[in-house]
N, C-alpha and C positions, 0 to 999 in steps of 0.2 A: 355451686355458690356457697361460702361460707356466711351463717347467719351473723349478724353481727354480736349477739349473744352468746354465740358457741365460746367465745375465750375465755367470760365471766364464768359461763360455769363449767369449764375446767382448772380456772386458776387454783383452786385448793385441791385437787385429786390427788391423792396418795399415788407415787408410783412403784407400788406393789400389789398381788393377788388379794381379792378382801377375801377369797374364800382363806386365805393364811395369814389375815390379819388380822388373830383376834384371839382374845385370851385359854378357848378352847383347845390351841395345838399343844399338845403331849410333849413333854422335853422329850431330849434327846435320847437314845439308847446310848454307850457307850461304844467306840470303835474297836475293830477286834487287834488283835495285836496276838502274836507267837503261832504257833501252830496249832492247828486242827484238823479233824476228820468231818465228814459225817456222809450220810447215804445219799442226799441231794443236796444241791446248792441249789442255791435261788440266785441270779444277779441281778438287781433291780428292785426296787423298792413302792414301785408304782403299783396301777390297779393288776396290771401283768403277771408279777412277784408276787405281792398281796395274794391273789386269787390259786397261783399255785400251790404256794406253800401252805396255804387254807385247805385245799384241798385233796393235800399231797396226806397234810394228817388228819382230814377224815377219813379218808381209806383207808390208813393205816398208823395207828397210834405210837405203833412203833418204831417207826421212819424216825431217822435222826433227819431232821431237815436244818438248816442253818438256810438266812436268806440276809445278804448285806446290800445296801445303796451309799451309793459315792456322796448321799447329801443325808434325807430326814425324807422318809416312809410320807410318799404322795406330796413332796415339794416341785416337783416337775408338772408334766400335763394330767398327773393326777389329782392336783391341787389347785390347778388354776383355768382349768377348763368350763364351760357352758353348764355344767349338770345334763344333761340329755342322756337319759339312758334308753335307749332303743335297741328293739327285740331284731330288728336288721341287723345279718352278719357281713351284710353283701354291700354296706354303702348305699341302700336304696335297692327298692326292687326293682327298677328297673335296671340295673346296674348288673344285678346279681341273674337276669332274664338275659342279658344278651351275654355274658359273660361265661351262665352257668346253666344252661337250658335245660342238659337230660337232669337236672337234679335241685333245680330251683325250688321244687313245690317240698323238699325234702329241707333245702333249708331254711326256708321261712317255718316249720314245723320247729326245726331244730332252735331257730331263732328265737321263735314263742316261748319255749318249754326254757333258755336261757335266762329269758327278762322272771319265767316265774318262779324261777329259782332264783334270782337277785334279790326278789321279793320278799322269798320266803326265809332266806339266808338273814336279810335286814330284821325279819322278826326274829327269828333264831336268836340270833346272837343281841340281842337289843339293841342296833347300832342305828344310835339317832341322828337319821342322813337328811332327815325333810321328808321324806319319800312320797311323791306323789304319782297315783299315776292318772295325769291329768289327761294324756294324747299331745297331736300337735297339730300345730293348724297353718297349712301352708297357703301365702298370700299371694296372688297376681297383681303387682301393681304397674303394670305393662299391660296394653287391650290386648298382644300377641300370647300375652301368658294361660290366659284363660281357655284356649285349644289344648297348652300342654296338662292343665289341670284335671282338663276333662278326660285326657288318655290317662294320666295318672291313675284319676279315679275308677275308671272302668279296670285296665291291669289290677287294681286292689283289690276288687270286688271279684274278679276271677280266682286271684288267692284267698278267697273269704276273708278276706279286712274286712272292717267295719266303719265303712269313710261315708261322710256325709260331702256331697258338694253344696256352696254356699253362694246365692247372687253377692250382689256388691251391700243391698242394705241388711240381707241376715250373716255376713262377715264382717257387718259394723256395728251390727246388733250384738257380737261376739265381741269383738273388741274397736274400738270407735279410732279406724285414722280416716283421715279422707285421701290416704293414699291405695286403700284398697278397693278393688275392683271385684273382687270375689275369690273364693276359697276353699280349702280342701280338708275337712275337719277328718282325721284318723284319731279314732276315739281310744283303743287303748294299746299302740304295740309302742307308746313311749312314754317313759312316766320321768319327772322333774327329783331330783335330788342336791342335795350338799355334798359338792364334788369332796371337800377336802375330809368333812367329817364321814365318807365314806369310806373313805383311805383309810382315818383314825381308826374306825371302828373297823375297820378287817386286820390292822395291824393289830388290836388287842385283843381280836377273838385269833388272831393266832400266837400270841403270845399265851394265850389262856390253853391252848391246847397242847402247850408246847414248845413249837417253832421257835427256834432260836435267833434271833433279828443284833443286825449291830449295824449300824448307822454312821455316818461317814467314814465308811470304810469305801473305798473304789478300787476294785480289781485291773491290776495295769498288764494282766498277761494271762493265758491257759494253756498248758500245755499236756502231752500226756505223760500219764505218770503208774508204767506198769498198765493195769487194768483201769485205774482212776486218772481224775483227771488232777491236773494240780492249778490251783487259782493262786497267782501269787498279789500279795493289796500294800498299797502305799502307804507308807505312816503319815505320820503329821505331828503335829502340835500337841497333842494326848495320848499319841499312838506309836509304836514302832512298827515296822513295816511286818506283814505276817502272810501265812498261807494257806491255806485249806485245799486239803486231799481229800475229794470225794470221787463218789461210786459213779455219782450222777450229776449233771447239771443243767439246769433251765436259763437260760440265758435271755432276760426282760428288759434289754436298755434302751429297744425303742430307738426315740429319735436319735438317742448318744451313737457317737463314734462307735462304732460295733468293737467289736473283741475279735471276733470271727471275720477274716477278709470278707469271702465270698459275697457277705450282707452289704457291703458297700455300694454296688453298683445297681440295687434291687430300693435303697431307701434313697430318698433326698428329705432332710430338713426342711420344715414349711412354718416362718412363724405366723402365728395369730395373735388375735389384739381382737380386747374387749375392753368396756368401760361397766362400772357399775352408779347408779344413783344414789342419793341418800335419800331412805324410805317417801316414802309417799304418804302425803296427807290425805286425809277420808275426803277431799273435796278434788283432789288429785284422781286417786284411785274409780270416785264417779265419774270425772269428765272422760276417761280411757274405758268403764269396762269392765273387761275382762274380766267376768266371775268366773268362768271354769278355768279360769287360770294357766289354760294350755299354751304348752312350748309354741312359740311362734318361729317359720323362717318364711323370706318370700324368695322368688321364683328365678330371681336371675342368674347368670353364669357366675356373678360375683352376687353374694346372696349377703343378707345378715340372718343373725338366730338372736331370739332375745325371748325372756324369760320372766317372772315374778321369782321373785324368793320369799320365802316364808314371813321375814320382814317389810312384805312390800316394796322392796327396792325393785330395780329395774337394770338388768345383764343385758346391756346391748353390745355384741359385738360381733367380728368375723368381715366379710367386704374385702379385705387387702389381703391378699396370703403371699409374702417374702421370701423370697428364696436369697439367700447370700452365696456368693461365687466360692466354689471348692467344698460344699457343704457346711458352709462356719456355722459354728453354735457358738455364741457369745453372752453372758451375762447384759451387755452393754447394748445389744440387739433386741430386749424385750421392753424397751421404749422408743416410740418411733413418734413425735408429734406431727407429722402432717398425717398419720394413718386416725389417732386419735381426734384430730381435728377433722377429717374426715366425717369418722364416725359420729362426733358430736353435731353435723351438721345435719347428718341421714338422720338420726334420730329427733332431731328437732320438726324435719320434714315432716315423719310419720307422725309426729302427736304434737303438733303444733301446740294444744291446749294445756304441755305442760313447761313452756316455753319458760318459767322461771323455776325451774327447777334446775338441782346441781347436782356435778358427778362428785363422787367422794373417794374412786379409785380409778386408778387407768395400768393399766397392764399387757405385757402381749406375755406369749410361750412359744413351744417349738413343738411339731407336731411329726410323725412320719408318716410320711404318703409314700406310694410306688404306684406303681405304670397300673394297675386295675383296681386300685380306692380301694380296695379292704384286704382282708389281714393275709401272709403266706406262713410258711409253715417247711419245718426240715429237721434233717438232725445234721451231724456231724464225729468225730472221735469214733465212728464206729457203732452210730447209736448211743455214744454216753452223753452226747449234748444235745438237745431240742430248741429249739426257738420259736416265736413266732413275731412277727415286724408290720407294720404297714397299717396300720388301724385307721389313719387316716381321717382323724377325728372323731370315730364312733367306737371310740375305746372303753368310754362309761360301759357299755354293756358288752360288746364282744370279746374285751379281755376276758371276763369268764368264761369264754365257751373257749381263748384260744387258751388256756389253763390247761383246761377237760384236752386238747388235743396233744400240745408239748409230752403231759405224761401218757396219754396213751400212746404216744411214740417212743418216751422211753422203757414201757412194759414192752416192745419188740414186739407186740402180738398184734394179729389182722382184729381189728376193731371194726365197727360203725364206722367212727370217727373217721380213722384213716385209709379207708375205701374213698373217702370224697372225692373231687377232682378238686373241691376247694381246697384240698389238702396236697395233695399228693403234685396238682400244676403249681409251680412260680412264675411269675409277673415277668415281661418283657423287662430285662433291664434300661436303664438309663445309659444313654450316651458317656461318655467321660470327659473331663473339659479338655475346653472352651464350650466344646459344643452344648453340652448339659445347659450351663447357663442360659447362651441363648436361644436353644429351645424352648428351655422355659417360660424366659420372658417374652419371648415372640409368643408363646401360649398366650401368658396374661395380657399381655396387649389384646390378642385376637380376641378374648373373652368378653372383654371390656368393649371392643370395637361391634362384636355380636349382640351385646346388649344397648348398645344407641342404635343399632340398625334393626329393630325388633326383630333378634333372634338369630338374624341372617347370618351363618357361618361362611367364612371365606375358605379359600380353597386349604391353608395350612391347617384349619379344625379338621377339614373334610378329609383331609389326608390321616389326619393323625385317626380320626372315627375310623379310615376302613383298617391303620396299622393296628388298632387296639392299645396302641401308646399314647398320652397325652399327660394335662393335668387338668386337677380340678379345683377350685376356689373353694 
């Protein structure tokens, strides 16, 4: 049911990212134009990119590293994503348990010691992101949901989490909806940030080190070139068309049209939609709550995630995940008003008490999922190219760890890293159309149909749980 309110307050919402709207974004770098060399490339300008070529020259100072994006360093889902950085590499633990069993307890290790290096990286380099690390607090607002809360909890508590479970009035003493039934406080493997100023500030701590960055530049081809690879980039408007011959490349585009075939039939496009508030008054902020301030998602198969920001506004978003026929990615695709209105409806639900209150942003993005929710991993050229794809929303923090793997693939050498299975197994591919699509959406329907029937998966979920293929909202 739509509230009758929900239109009032979205009539003035800006329809763009407010993490990228707002005087803090860095102009532009210049696009690159004529020929170049150097020892790695980087393709991709997100948190992916960022964190490689960060990383590429701390190990080594003298790495010529170059790293170009077809747009401006964290304008994609690194700029307009939740903030959620969480120390899961696996999409959840229980994801990462049925998924990755002999070696689970190995990556939730590996997972921790990532978030504390995100951490520690953020003080390093002074890069002022918000950074909290608050935890997250997951809701049942289903009487069915409070059995899975409970497994949850205990699965956490065998990996030494530090989860609290919560009845219905000490997770309204936490944060005050009267849609909640009780809850699952995991106290520190997810801390809150500024998606876009995270971006900024690994883009300048690698400029400061170095890294050579050029910005709307878009790579339209790779091929190999002798022992190197050759990137050939489109011109434009400021630019003429140019190339770069490197030793090495990391290839970070994510949801984009890949470069490399192979990766097509492993990613599908998923867009998301959030809305943001305009800050909250001190008589706002007491009717709701929320002083520990932690990430919030509740329980269903189509779920939301919503957040505080530093200025008290309020990130409610997620609920609808899109999938467009042939994998489109379209500018024109990251506004959808019934999703929007949607959302302003759930939110009004959950905190009835802030019923006059208005959105001041609405936005969606593009995300890449594949067939097991978190991230895969490869080379290609012989070992000169590495990748990693599939983040699947929990890209704030596991793009760093998949950094750390891309280059230890391309050192050629047996690593930690790439002993994993997480590493080493890829994801059931996707069907190819027609089929794709209406698999998919026969998913989201079944999702949606699991969640009015508390819980109850029909027989297409159950199939797809024993194939290890599905999707996820």
């Amino acid at each position: 049911m739509t509230l009758p309110h929900t239109g009032r307050a979205l009539a003035d919402a800006a329809p763009v990212p407010y993490w990228l709207d707002r005087p803090e974004r860095p102009d532009p770098l210049p696009p690159l134009s004529g020929s170049h060399t150097a020892d790695l490339l980087v393709v991709g300008g997100g948190y992916a990119g960022l964190w490689t070529a960060l990383l590429a020259k701390e190990a080594d100072p003298d790495r010529d590293v170059l790293l170009v994006d077809a747009g401006t360093c964290g304008w994609a889902a690194s700029g307009r994503n939740g903030g959620f950085c969480a120390a899961s590499l696996t999409h959840g633990l229980a994801n990462g348990v049925e998924r990755f069993p002999g070696e689970i307890g190995e990556l939730e290790r590996l997972g921790r010691e990532n978030l504390d290096a995100i951490a520690a990286t953020v003080a390093k380099y002074g890069i002022d992101c918000d950074f909290e690390r608050t935890g997250e607090l997951a809701v049942a607002v289903e009487p069915y949901q409070l059995d899975g809360l409970a497994a949850d909890a205990d699965l956490a508590r065998r990996y030494g989490h530090d989860v609290r479970l919560l009845d219905r009035d000490q997770v309204r003493a936490e944060v005050a909806s009267p849609t909640y039934l009780g809850g699952m406080w995991d106290a520190d493997r997810v801390a809150l940030l500024d998606p876009a100023k995270l971006a900024w500030g690994l883009r300048r701590a690698a400029l400061d080190l170095g890294v050579r960055v050029h910005e709307h530049t878009r790579v339209t081809s790779l091929a190999g070139d002798g022992a190197a690879l050759l990137a050939s980039t489109a011109g434009g408007a400021d630019a003429a068309p140019g190339a770069v011959r490197a030793r090495q490349v990391v290839l970070a585009t994510n949801a984009f049209p890949p470069l490399l075939r192979r990766l097509r039939s492993w990613i599908v496009p998923v867009y998301d939609y959030a809305l943001m508030t305009e800050p909250l008054t001190a008589a706002q902020r007491d009717a709701i709550g929320w002083r520990h301030r932690q990430g919030l998602a509740d329980t269903g198969n189509q779920f939301h995630y919503y957040r505080l920001t530093a200025d008290n506004r309020i990130l409610f978003g997620g609920y609808d995940a899109i999938y467009h026929y042939g994998n489109r990615v379209a500018p024109a695709l990251e506004q959808r008003e019934a999703t929007f209105t949607t959302l302003a409806s759930h939110f009004f639900t959950t905190f009835p008490q802030l019923a006059d209150v208005r959105f001041s942003h609405r936005w969606g993005g593009v995300i890449d999922t594949c067939t097991r929710f978190c991230a895969f991993f490869g080379t290609a050229y012989s070992g000169r190219l590495a990748y990693a794809a599939g983040f699947t929303g929990l890209g704030v923090g596991a793009t760093r760890f998949g950094a750390r793997v891309t280059l230890d693939l391309l050192s050629g050498t047996d690593t930690p890293l790439t002993r994993l299975d997480l590493v080493r197994r890829k994801p059931l591919p996707f069907p190819p159309e027609p089929v794709r699509s209406v698999g998919i959406n026969l998913t989201r329907w079944s999702l949606a149909r699991a969640d009015a029937r508390d819980g109850r998966r029909n027989l297409w979920l159950r199939t797809l749980d024993r194939l290890g293929l599905g999707f996820d909202s």
